[in-house]
C-alpha positions, 0 to 999 in steps of 0.5 A: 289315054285322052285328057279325060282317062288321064285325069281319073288316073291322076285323080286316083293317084292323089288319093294315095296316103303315102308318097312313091318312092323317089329314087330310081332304083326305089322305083324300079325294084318297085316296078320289079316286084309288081312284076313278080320280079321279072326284069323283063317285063319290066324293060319290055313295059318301059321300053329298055333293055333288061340288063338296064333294068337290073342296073337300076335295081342294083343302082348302078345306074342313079340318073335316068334319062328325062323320058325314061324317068317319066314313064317310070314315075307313070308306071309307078304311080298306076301301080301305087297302093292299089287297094287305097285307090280302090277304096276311094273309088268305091266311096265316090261310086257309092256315096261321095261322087265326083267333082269335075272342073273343066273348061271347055266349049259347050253347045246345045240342041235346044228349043227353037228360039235359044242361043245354042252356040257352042262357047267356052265356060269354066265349069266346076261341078259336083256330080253323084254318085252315079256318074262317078260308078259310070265313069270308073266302070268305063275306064276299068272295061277300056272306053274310049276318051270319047266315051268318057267324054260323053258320060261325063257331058251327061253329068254335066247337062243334067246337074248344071245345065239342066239343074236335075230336071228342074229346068231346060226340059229337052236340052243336049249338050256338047262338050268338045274343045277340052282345055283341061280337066280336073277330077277329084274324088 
């Protein structure tokens, strides 16, 4: 995934009322059982054999490597208390909204006589509920980072450049050159 698709997962994985099982072996007999306990699954999602699978399982195996123990704590945590994640997202999709804090370039398509220039800004911003919705049906249906992006740009030029239409009648924002994004919800 981009920046964007990731900060939604790590969004929703902090929404989680409980901590991921630590261990290796706690891990991986998780990942099994998601799996309706096939090992082999599991080794063709993490990329290992499944007889390292069933050593991890039986903890034969205590250590994984450093880019083994990523993507297990990865798979881990997209997988983690699905209906609290669920419940979350469905809160800030109906009533909550959510909050985006970025820096990144802006620049705008604006009236003639305006600095449109695109420049840096650190932005933190509350956006409704609407977007949030937008943002979480997009992910679920496979967007693309870009198509994340523009949902997100569109929120952010209606509540804080155009101040929910109060102001800069006409404005088109551009949001490019991602430092980071944060969401929360």
């Amino acid at each position: 995934m981009g920046i964007l698709g990731d900060s939604l997962e790590k969004a929703a994985a902090a929404t989680a009322t409980r901590p991921i099982p630590k261990s290796a072996g706690a891990q991986m007999r998780f990942l099994v059982k998601q799996h309706k306990g096939s090992t082999k699954a599991v080794a063709q999602l993490l990329g290992v054999s499944q007889r390292t699978v069933e050593r991890y399982v039986k903890d034969q195996i205590k250590r994984p490597r450093r880019e083994l123990a990523a993507r297990m704590e990865r798979e881990v945590r997209r997988r983690w208390q699905p209906k609290v994640r669920q419940k979350a997202q469905q809160r800030a999709a109906s009533t909550d909204g959510i909050t985006i804090e970025t820096r990144a370039r802006f620049g705008f398509t604006a009236a003639p006589g305006s600095t449109d220039d695109g420049r840096i800004r650190l932005i933190t911003q509350h956006l409704p509920p609407a977007y949030a919705a937008r943002l979480f049906t997009a992910q679920a249906s496979g967007a693309t980072e870009q198509q994340l992006q523009n949902i997100a740009a569109e929120g952010l030029q209606e509540i804080y450049f155009k101040d929910r239409g109060r102001r800069a009648d006409g404005l088109l924002v551009e949001f490019s050159d991602i430092d980071y994004v944060e969401l929360d919800f």
